[in-house]
VOGU-3710 file (C-alpha; in Angstrom, 3 decimals, decimal comma):
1> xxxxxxxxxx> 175,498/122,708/64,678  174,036/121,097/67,653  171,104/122,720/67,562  170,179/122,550/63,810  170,802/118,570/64,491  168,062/118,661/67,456  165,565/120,638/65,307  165,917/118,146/62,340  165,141/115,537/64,654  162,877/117,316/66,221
11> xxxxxxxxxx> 161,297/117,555/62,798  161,917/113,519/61,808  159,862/112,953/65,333  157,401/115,063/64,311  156,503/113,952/60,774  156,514/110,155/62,045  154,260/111,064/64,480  152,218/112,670/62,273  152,077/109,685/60,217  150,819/107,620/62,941
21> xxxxxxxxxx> 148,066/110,127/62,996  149,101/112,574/65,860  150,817/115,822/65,097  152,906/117,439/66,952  151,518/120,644/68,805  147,604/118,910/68,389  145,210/119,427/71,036  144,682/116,288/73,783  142,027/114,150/72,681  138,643/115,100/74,724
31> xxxxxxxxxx> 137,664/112,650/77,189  134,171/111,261/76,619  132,195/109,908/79,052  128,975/107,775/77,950  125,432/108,591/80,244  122,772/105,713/80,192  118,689/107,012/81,470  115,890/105,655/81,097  114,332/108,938/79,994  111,921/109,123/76,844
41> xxxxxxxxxx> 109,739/111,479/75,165  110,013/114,970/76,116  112,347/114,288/79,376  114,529/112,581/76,720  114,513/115,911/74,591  115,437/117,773/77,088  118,317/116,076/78,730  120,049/115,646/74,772  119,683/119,414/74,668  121,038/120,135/77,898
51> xxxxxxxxxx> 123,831/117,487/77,127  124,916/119,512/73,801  124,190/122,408/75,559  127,622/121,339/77,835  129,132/119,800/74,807  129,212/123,173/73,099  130,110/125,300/76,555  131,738/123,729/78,983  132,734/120,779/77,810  134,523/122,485/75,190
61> xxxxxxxxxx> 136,621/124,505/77,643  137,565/121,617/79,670  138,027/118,746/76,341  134,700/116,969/77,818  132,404/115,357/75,361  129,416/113,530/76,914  127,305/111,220/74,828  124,042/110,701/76,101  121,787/106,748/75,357  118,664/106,214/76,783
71> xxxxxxxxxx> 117,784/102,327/77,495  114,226/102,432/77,515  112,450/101,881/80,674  113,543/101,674/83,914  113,324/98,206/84,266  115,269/97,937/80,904  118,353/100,396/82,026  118,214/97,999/85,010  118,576/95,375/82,998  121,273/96,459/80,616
81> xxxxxxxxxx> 123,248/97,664/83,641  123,560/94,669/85,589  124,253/92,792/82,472  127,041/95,165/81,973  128,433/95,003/85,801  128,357/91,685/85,348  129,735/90,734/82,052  127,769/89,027/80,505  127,616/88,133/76,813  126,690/90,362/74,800
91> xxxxxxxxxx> 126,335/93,071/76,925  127,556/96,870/75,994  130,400/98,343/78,425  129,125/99,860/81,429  129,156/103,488/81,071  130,763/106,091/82,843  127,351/107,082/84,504  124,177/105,368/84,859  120,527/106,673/85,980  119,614/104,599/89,077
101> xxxxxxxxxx> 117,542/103,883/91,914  119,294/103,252/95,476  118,147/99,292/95,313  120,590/99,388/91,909  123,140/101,543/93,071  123,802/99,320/96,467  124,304/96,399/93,902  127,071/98,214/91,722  128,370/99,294/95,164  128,711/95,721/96,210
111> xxxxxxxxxx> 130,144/95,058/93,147  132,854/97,584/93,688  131,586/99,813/90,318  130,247/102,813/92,472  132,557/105,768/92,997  132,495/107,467/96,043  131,392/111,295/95,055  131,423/112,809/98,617  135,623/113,724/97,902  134,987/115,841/94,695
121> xxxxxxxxxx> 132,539/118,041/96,401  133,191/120,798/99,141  130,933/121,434/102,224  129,824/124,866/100,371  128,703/122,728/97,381  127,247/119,673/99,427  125,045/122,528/101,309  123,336/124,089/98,075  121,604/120,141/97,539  118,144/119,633/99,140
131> xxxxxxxxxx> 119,812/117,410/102,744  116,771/114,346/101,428  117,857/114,206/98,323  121,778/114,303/99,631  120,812/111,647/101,926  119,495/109,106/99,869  123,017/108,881/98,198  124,713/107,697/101,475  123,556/104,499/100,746  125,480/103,039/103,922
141> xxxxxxxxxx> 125,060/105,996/106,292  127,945/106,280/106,172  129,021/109,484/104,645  130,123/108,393/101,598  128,051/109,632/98,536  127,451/106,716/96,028  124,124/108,277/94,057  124,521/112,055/93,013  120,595/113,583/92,621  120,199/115,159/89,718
151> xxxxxxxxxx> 116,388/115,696/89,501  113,383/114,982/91,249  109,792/113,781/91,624  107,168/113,097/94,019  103,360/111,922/93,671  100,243/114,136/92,672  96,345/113,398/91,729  95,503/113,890/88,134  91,883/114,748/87,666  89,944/114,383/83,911
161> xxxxxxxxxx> 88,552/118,470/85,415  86,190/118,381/82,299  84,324/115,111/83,085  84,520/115,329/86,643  82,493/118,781/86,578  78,759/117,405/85,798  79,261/114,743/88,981  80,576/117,050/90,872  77,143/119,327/90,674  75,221/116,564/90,351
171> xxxxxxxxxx> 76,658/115,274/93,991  77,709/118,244/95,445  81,622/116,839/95,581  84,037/118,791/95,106  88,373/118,459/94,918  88,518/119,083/98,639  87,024/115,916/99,415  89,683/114,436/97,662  92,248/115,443/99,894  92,269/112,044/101,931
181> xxxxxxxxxx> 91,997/108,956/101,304  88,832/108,121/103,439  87,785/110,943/101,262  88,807/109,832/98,129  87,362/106,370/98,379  83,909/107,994/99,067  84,020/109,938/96,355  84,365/106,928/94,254  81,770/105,331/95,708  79,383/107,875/94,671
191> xxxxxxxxxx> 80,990/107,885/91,497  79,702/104,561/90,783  76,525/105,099/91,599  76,067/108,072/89,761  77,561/106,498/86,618  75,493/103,223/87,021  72,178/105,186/87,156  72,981/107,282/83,736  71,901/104,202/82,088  68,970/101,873/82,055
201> xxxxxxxxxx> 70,760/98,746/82,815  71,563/97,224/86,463  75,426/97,371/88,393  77,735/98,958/84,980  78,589/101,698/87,059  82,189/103,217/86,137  85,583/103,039/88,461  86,561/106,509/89,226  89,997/106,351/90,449  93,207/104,356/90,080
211> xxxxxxxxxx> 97,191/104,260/90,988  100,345/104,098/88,660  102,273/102,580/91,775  100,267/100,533/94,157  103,686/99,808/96,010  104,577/103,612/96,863  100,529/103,905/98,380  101,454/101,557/100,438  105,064/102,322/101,533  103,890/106,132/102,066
221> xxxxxxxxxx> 100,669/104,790/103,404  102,184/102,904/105,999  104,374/105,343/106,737  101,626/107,961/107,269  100,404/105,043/109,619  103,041/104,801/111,556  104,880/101,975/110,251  107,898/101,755/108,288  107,870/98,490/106,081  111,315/97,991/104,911
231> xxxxxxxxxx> 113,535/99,748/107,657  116,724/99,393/106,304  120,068/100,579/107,933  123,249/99,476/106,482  122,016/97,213/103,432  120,155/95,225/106,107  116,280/95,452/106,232  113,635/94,689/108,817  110,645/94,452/108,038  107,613/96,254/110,113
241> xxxxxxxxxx> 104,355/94,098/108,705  101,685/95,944/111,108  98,666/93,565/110,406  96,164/96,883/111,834  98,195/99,060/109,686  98,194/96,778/106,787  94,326/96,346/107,208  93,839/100,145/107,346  95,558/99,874/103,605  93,492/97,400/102,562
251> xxxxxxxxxx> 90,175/98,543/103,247  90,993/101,465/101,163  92,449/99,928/97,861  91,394/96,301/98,104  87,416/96,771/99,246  86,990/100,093/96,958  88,439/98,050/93,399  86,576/94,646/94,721  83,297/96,862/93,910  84,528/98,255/90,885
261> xxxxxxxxxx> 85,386/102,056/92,629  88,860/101,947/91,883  90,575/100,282/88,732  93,267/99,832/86,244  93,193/98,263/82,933  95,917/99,859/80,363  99,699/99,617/81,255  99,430/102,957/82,926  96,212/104,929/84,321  96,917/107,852/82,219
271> xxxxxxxxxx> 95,800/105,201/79,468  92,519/104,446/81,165  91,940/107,886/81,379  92,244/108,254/77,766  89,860/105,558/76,696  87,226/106,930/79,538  87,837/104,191/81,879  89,233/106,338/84,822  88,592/110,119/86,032  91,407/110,359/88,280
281> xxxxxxxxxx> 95,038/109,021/88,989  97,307/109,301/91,672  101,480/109,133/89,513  104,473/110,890/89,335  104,591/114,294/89,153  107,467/114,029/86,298  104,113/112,290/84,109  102,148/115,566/83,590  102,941/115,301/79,873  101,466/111,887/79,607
291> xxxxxxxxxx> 98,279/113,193/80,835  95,777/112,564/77,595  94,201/115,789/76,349  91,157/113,961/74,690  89,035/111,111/75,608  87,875/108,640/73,464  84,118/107,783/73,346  84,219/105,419/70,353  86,802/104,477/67,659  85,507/107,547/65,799
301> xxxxxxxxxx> 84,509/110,051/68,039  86,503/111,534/71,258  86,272/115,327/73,309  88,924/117,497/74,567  89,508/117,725/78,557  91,318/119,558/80,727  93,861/118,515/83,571  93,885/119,331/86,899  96,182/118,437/89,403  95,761/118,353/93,147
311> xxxxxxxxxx> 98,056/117,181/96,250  97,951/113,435/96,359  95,675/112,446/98,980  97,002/111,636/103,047  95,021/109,314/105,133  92,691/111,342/108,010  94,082/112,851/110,667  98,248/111,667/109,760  100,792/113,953/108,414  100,950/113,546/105,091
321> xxxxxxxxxx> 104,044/111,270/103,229  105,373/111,724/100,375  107,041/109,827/97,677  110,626/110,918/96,871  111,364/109,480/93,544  113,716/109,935/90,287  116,575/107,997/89,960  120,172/109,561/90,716  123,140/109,177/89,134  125,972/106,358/89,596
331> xxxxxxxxxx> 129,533/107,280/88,721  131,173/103,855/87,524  135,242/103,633/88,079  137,474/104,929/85,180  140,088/106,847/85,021  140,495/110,149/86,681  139,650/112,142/83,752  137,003/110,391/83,353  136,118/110,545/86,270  136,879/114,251/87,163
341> xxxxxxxxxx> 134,757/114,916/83,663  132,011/112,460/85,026  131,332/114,662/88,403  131,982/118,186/85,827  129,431/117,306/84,277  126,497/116,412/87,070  127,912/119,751/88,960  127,188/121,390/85,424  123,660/119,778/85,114  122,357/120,794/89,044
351> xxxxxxxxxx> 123,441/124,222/88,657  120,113/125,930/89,186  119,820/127,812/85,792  120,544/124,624/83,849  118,143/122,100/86,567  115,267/124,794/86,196  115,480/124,353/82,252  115,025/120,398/82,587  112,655/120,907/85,237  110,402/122,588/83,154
361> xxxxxxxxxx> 110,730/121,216/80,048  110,268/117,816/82,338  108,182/118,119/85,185  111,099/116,446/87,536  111,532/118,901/90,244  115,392/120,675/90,704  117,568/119,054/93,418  119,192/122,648/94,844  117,895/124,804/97,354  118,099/127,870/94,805
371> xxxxxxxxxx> 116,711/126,373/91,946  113,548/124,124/93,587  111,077/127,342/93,771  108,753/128,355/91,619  109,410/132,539/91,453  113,153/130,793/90,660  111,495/129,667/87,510  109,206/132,126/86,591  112,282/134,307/85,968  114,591/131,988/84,382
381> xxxxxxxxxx> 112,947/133,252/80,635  111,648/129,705/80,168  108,012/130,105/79,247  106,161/127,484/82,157  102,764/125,880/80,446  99,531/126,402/83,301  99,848/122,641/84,151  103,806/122,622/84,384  103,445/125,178/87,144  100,943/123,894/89,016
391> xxxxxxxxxx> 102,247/120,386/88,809  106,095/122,005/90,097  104,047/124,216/92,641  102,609/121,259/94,362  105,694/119,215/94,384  107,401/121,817/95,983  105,328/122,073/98,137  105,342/118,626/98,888  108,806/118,894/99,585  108,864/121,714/101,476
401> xxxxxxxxxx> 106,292/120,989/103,890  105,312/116,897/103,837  107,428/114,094/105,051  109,625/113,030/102,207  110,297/108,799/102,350  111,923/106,603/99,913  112,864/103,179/101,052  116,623/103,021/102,031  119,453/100,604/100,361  119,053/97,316/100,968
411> xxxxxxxxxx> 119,603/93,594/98,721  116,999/92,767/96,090  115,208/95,832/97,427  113,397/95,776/94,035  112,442/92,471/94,597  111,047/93,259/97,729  108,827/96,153/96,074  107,297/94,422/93,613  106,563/91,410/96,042  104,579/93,798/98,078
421> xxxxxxxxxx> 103,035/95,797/94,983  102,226/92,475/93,109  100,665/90,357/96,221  98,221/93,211/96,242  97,353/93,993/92,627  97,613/90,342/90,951  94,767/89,206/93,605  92,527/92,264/93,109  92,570/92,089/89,630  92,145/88,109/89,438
431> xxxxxxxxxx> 89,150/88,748/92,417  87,648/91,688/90,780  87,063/90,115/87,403  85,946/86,916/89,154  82,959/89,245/90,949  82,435/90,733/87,614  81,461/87,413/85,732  79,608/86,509/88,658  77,212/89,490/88,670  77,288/88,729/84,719
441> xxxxxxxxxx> 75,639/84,809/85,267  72,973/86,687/87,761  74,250/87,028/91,199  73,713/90,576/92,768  77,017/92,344/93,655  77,015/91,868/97,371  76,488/88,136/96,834  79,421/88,163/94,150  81,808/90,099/96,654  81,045/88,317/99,830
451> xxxxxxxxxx> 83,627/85,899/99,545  86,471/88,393/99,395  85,231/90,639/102,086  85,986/88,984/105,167  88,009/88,694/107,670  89,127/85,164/107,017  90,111/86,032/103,434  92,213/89,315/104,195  94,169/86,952/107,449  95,016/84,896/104,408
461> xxxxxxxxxx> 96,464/87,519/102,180  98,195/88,769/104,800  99,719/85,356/106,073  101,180/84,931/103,194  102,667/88,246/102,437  104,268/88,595/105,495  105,692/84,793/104,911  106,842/85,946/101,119  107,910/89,440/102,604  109,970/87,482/104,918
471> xxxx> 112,165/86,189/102,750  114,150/89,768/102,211  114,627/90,505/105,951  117,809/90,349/107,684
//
């Protein structure tokens, strides 16, 4: 009698459950974690496919959804993140993970909205990560891991092969003499010439060569030189403003775009190479895809070229530097299932098979040991394009055998970047158009540079970079 009373309430509990929506016996609802990058095009594609790729596997054995959102840029995810951290009006929820840089991952961290990742992975799994790419995550040094690397990128020269093939007999250059950056500037020089004596009119000679990120030449640059700009230890920075060093970089981006060598005009180089503005580009190696594939001569005629990319170019006689770049991944606090399903799912996305498919569907090189070869991917199946392979050849190679640097945590780190990038490029760009209308009203090009090529006017610059540079130290 007991027991048939128990089962009818059993049943009572049951059907009032069930009309509150939730029957009895029903599976736990999956916990879904939101991801916010700053991906687009194809590195957008293939992220969403490697996220339902988990949804349908994985994440289906362990009650995991992941919903993937990309915010645009970088600067825009930066933006949308902080607003979120900080609550402001308006703002969408902070998600469960965020793509990030170290400069935005110390700020969550300060902000207490940074889980500490070192405790949900074992010494075994810690040991299969590249150590650099491990390392920039210990934003404190303090072996505690904050930003978990999910995929990486370094820095390569893009060449416009096709176009650069006529000067190159004509001269006798070839891409060897590209290799440095003595070299490179050269090169360019000779480039302008050439160009300005295909046609009948005086000083129109073309720019040959240009960067996407004038801050990381000089960062690595300096670097190579000996000198380590923003030395940061423990969210503190000190900054190393070697005026000989600082010179050295000067002389071979400032003097070389002052004469109309180097350039930039669209948002990104691969832009001016498109209209015919640029041969050459030094940018990340995750950007092979935005390489154009045809150059427009007119607004109704263009030709196909053909990309070739090359190691990007060391100063004489250093050890070469290279960029270490693609943004990690931030774990924001939740709950532990959330939390748990968070780090599931970036353990999922690293495993070599799965970081060789968004490597080469990407460019980004893998972050493991295992998977961050090439012979790796030539036998994963995935069919590798010519230019994907060469492009994830030299990066690996890069990392294998160059100096890796990215610029460790430290407070409006950003800030400081752009500072440095923009004190450079907003004055060569205001100076070189100023020598341009000059030689246009009749003065000859030495006459129209003369001004910016002395002594007196770099001590300036410098003065007051190192004053505004200043300001983020200690």
């Amino acid at each position: 009698m007991k027991r048939m009373i128990r089962s009818a309430v059993s049943l009572l509990l049951c059907a009032a459950l069930a009309l509150g929506g939730t029957a009895c016996n029903s599976k736990k609802l999956p916990t879904t974690i939101t991801v916010w990058t700053y991906y687009n095009g194809e590195q957008l594609e293939s992220f969403n496919q490697l996220v339902s790729q988990f949804n349908d596997t994985v994440g289906k054995q362990k009650n995991i959804v992941v919903e993937s959102y990309s915010q645009g840029s970088v600067n825009d995810l930066e933006t949308s993140v902080l607003a979120a951290a900080e609550g402001k009006v308006g703002a969408e929820k902070l998600p469960n993970v965020v793509s990030s840089y170290a400069d935005t991952a110390y700020t969550l961290d300060q902000m207490g909205l940074a889980v500490d990742l070192a405790p949900y992975l074992t010494d075994k799994e810690k040991s299969a990560y590249i150590t650099g790419f491990l390392d920039e995550g210990d934003l404190l040094n303090n072996g505690e891991l904050k930003l978990f690397p999910i995929a990486k990128s370094t820095e390569l020269l893009y060449l416009n092969a096709t176009d650069f093939a006529p000067f190159a007999e004509a001269t006798g250059v070839t891409y060897a003499d590209l290799s440095t950056m003595e070299g490179l500037t050269e090169v360019a020089h000779k480039y302008y010439d050439w160009t300005d004596a295909q046609t009948p009119e005086p000083n129109d000679g073309k720019a040959l060569f240009g960067r996407d990120a004038l801050a990381n030449y000089l960062l690595c640059g300096a670097q190579e030189l000996g000198c380590t700009i923003f030395d940061a230890e423990n969210g503190v920075m000190t900054l190393n403003f070697d005026k000989q060093v600082i010179r050295k970089l000067w002389d071979n981006y400032y003097v070389p775009y002052i004469k109309g060598w180097f350039g930039a005009s669209g948002k990104f180089r691969s832009d001016d190479v498109k209209t015919g503005n640029l041969l050459a580009y030094v940018g990340s190696s995750s950007s092979s895809s935005f390489f154009p594939t045809q150059v427009l001569t007119s607004d109704t005629e263009s030709h196909d070229i053909e990309m070739v990319s090359l190691p990007c170019p060391s100063f004489a006689g250093c050890e070469p530097v290279a960029a270490q770049q693609g943004a990690g991944m931030v774990v924001t606090p939740g709950t532990e299932d959330e939390v748990n399903a968070s780090v599931t799912f970036l353990k999922w996305f690293t495993q070599p098979e799965n970081n060789i498919q968004f490597s080469v569907q990407s460019g980004y090189m893998p972050v493991t040991y295992a998977a961050n070869d090439v012979t790796a991917m030539e036998n994963s199946g995935l069919e590798l394009s010519d230019s994907i392979r060469d492009v994830l050849t030299l990066s690996i190679d890069a990392v294998n055998n160059d100096t890796l640097y990215t610029t460790h945590a430290f407070p409006d780190a950003m800030s400081a970047r752009n500072t440095l990038q923009y004190a450079l490029q907003d004055l060569v760009t205001a100076d070189r158009a100023t020598v341009v209308e000059r030689v246009a009203a009749g003065q000859t090009p030495e006459e129209a540079e003369a001004e910016f090529l002395t002594d007196a006017y770099f001590d300036a610059w410098y003065e007051n970079t190192l004053a505004a540079l200043s300001a983020y130290a200690g």
